[in-house]
Structures are given as C-alpha cells and as structure tokens.
N, C-alpha and C positions, 0 to 999 in steps of 0.2 A: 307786203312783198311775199311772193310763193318761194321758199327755199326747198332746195333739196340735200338731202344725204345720202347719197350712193354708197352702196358697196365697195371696198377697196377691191382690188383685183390683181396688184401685184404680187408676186411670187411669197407667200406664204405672211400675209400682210393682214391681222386679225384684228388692227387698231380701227376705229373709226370716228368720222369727225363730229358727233355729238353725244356727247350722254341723253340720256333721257330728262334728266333736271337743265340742260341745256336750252332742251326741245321745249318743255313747258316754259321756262322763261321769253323763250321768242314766241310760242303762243301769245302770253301774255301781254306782250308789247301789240300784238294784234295783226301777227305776223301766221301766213298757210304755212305747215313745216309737210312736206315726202319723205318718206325715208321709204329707200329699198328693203323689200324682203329680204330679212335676216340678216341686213346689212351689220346690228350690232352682233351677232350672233359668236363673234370669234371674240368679242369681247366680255359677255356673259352679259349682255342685253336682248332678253326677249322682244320679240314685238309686241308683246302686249304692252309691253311695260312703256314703249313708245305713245301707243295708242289710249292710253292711260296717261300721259304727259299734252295730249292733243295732236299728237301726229295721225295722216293718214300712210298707210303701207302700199305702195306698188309694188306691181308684181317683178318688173325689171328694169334695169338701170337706163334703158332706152327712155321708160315712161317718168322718170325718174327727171333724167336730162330736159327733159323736151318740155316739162312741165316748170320749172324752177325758172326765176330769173337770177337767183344766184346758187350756190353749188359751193358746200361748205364740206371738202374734203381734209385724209391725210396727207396722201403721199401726188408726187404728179401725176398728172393724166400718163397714161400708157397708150399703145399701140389703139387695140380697142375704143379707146376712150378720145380720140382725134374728131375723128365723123362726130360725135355726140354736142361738141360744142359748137357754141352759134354765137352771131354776133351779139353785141351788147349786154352779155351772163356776165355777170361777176362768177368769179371763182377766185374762191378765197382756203389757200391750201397752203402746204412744202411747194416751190417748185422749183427752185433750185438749176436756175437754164443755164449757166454760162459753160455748163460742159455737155450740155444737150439743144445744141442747134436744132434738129430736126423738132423737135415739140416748140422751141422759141417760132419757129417757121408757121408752124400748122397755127398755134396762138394768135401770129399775126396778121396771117391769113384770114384767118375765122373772126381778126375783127375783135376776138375776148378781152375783157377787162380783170388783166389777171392779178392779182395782189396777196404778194407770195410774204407768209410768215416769217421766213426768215430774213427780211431787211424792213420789217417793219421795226421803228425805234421807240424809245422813250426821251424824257428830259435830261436822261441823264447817258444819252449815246447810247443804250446800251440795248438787248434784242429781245424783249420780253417774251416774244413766240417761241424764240429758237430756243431761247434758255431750257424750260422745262425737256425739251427731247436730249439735249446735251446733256444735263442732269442724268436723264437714263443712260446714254449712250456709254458716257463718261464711268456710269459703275458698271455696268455691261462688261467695258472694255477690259475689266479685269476679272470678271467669271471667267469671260469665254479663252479669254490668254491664259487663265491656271488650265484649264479643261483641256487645251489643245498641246498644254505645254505636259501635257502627260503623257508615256512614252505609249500606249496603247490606243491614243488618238494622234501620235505623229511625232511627238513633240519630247524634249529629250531629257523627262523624264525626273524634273525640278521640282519640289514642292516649293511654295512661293513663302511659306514661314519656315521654311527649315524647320530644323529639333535641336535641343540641346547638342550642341557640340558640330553643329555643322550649319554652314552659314545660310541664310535666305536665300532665292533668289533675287536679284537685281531687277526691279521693273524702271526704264527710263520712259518720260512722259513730254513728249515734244509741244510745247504750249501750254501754258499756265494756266489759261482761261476756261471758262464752265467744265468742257471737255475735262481739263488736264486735273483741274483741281478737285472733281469728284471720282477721275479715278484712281488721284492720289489717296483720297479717303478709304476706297477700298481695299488699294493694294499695301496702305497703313496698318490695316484692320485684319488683313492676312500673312502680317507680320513681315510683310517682303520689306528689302531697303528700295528705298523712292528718292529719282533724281528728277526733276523737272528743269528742262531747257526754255526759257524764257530770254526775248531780247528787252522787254524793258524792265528799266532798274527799279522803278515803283513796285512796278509787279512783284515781281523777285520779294522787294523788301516787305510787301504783304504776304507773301506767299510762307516768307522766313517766320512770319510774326503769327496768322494765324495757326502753322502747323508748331510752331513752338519747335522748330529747330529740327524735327525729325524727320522733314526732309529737307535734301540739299538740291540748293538750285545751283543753276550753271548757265552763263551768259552761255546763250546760244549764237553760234559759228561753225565754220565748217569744221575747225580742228576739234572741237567738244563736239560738236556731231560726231565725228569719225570714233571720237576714244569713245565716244557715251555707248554706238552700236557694239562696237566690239564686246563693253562687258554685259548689255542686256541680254536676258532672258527674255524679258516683256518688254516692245515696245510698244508705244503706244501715241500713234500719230491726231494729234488735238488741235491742228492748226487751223484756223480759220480768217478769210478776208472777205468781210459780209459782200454778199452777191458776187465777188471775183473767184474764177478757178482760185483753188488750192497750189501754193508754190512747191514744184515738187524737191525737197529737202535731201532726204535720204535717195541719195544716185545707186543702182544696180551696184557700181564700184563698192558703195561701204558696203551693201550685202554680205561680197566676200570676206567683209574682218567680224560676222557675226556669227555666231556658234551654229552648227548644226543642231537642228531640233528647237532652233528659240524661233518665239513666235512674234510678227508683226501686227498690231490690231490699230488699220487705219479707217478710225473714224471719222477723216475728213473726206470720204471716198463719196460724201453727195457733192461734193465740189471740183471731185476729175480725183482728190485724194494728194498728198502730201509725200508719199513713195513712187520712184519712177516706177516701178515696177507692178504698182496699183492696178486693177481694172476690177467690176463691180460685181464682187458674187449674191448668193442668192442664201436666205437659209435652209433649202434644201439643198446646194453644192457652196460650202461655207468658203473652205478656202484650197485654196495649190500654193505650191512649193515653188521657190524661186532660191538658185544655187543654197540649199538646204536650207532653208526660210518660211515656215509654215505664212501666206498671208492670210488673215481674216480680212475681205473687204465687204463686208453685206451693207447696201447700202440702205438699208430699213431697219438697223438693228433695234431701235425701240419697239419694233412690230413682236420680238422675241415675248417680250412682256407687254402685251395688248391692255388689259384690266388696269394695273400702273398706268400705262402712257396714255390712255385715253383719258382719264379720271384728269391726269396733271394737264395734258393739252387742254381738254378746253375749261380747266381754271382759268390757261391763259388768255385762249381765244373769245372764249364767250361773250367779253366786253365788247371788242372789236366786232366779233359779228352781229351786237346788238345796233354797232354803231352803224356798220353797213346797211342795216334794215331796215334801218328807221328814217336813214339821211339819204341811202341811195350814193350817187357819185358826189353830194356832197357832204358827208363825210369826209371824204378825200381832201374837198376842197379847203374846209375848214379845220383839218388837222394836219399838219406837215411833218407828224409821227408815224401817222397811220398810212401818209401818201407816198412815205419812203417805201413803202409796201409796194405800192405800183411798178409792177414788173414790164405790163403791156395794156394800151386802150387806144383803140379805134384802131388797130392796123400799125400804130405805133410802138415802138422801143421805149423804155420810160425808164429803162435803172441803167446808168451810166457803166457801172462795172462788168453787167452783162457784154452789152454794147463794145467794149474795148476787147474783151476777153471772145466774142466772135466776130470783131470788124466787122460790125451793122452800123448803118447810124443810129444814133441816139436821139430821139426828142425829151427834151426836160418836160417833167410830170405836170407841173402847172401849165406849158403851152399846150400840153395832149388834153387836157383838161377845159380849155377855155380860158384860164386863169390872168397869159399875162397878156 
C-alpha cells in the first residue's frame, strides 16, 4: 500500500502523523511511505531523516494526496484539505465530526473511508489513540490555566501554590478520566488544592485511592457544579462521550458565581466543548472573556508541544497503521476494536453517536463493510 503524510495545516499545528521510526517500520512491512516537504519540520524532523527511514518527499500536499491510498494524519481535514480526498483513501487521523457536519458531508460525499482515533477501542472499552493526546492535553490544561491566571495576561492574579501563609489557588477538574486525572497530577505538583467532579462512584473511589487522599472528589450535579465554579480559580473542563458532542455542563448562569480573572480550560472543545459558552480558539488567538471568565478553548492543544505529542501518538498509532497496510479494509473486518474506529465508508455514516448528534442516518460498520 502507497501511504501518505501531509503536512498539518491547521492554525499553528506542528505535530505530525509519523516519526521517522514509524516511516521505517511501514517500509519494512513492504509498504511506499510520501511524506510532505517538511511536513515533520515543526516537529524537529528533517527530511532527511525520513528519507533515510525509506520515505520519498513530495513537494506538495496535492502530490502527496493524490499519490497515497491511505493518509495517515493528526488533526481533521480542513477547508483546504476537502477537494484532496477521493473515494476509497483510508484516512486514518483525529476527526472528531459530531460537532462538524460540514467535513462529516464533504467525507461522505467523497465516498472516504475514514477511521478516526478517537473511538477506536481496546478489550478493555477503553480509547487507546485518544489516551496519549488526553495525557498532554490533560497537563497542558494546567500550564496554560497558571499562565493566564496571571494578572498581566488577564487573569486575576493567583499563584496556583500559594506561599507560606496564604492559601493556593483552587483548581476544579470536571471528569475524572485521562483528561481530569493528569491534570490533577499537575495541578498536585503546583501545589494548588484539587477537586475532581466525577458521576461514577468507582471512579471516585480510584481516584480517592490512587491520589492518596489529596485530592477531593465530588459526586458531580448541578448543585456541586454551581458551588465547585464559584470557588475555582482553574477550571478545567475533561468531559468526554466517545464520538458524541460534549454535554454542555457549565450554563453562561454559573459563569456569573465565578471570580473575575479565573480562568476556564475546556478541553473537551474537540467535541463542541462542555461550557455553553465554548466556541474553538486558535493558539494564535488563545482565548476571550465571557462575563469576566478568561476561556482557553484551542482545539489542538497537544499541537503546543509538537516533539512530545508526536513521539506519544504514534507509540499509539503505529500498530494500527501497520494493521491498515498490511489487511486493507480487512483489518476492519477482522477486528471489532479497530472497526469502532470507522467513522465513514462508501458514502456511509458508520459511528452511531455521530449519527445521533447530527440526525444523519446511521449505517452499522459491519453492513457498510459487507459483513452482515
């Protein structure tokens, strides 16, 4: 199979979807790899060092596209990036559609076979692609919330460990899961006090067990929502419902019972975001103010640390894309971890949650397949 690796091209988006040790492994399976001119470049991959793994370099994402029968990215296709695909390409990437109809459209249209990381599963339910970027996002979210939460970049002016004799800041963490629990770690580590809102009580009781008691959880509801924003400095939106919009938690209303100058960091903002008041910045315009509420919503935040997030992505992916290249669509067929991945083939809807979340129909991924 000819693969490709384009260029990312979203707004300040330095990650990319192979390393060079990647590239040479799919060589060796006896697979053609492309990669874009300086596609790794924001990652601190030369082309050589491709070419030196067995890649050949084109010169532009056009030749890139048109050459590949599958198309192994980060982030989703953009504007640009619509005309490029054609029917029957696997693209295997983020894509994240149930709050972007217009790219689920143009997908289905063009016919692509799209199998998106983040609802790809294991045996044990759980998101093996998505993990590793959550992992970043998840300590991210508590850089970027001290950084903003300083009064010279907006924010009112809180150190997140305090000093002797004067207390921390307060960071609340809505969702316990990858997200919540590594930005518990961080925001641990900067000595802020840490409350995670969790609805289930396992979690909770893991959550109690691995932190050893030093952070406090809270059966998440509206009323513990409402008192949780009022005392945050940092919050820190972690919610996720694999392939469904994000439910939006926190109403405009709590807004007003939260401090001026604290800052919100929703990370669930690839999924439409968990704050009404969400919509999806950029790291060159990071975040606005909503009734004195700094939002960060970038919805590429692992892009901040390219070098990181590459390396850990395709730890995850690489298996998977060996699996694609070697089986083709059946792969899909014969693994029902890897088919939960199927977002669209043939002009079809293939992930149920999408489906509900923009009233398309749905066809189940086996009949889009041949299967039943």
């Amino acid at each position: 199979m000819k693969i490709g690796i384009p260029k990312e091209i979203k707004d300040n988006e330095y990650r990319v979807g192979m390393i060079p040790a990647g590239v040479r492994a799919l060589v060796d399976e006896g697979h053609e790899v492309v990669v874009e001119k300086n596609a790794g470049a924001g990652s601190g991959f030369a082309d050589e060092e491709y070419v030196a793994a067995g890649a050949s370099i084109l010169p532009t994402a056009d030749d890139v596209w048109a050459a590949a029968d599958m198309i192994i990215k980060v982030k989703e296709p953009v504007g640009p990036e619509y005309g490029r695909m054609r029917e029957g390409q696997i693209l295997f990437t983020y894509l994240h559609l149930a709050p972007e109809p217009e790219l689920t459209d143009v997908m289905l249209r063009r016919r692509v076979t799209g199998v998106a990381y983040e609802t790809v599963t294991d045996e044990h339910g759980h998101l093996p692609l998505l993990t590793p970027m959550s992992e970043v996002a998840g300590r991210l979210a508590i850089q970027v919330g001290a950084y903003f939460l300083q009064r010279p970049n907006g924010g009112r002016g809180v150190l997140p460990g305090g000093v002797p004799g004067v207390p921390p800041a307060d960071v609340v963490i809505i969702g316990g899961g990858v997200v919540g629990i590594n930005a518990a770690k961080m925001a641990l580590g900067l000595g802020a006090h840490v409350s995670i809102l969790e609805k289930n009580l396992e979690r909770m009781r893991y959550l109690d067990d691995v932190f050893s008691g030093q952070v406090t959880t809270i059966a998440s509801n509206r009323h513990n929502l409402e008192l949780a924003c009022a005392r945050a400095d940092i919050l820190v939106g972690g919610v996720l419902l694999p392939g469904h919009s994000a439910p939006k938690l926190v109403t405009r209303e709590m807004l007003t019972l939260m401090k001026n100058g604290s800052v919100i960091v929703d990370v669930a903002v690839d999924q439409g975001g968990c704050v009404e008041t969400t919509h999806p910045t950029t790291h060159s315009e990071p975040t606005y103010t909503v009734e004195g509420v700094i939002h960060y919503c970038v919805a590429n935040m692992p892009g901040a640390v390219p070098r990181t997030s590459t390396f850990a992505l395709t730890n995850a992916t690489l298996p998977y894309a060996i699996r694609l290249a070697n089986e083709g669509l059946d792969a899909l067929r014969n693994d029902p971890h890897l088919r939960e991945g199927l977002n669209t083939h043939d002009g079809k809807l293939t992930c149920e949650p999408v489906a509900d979340s923009q009233g398309k129909p749905y066809t189940p991924a086996e009949e889009a397949l041949g299967m039943a």
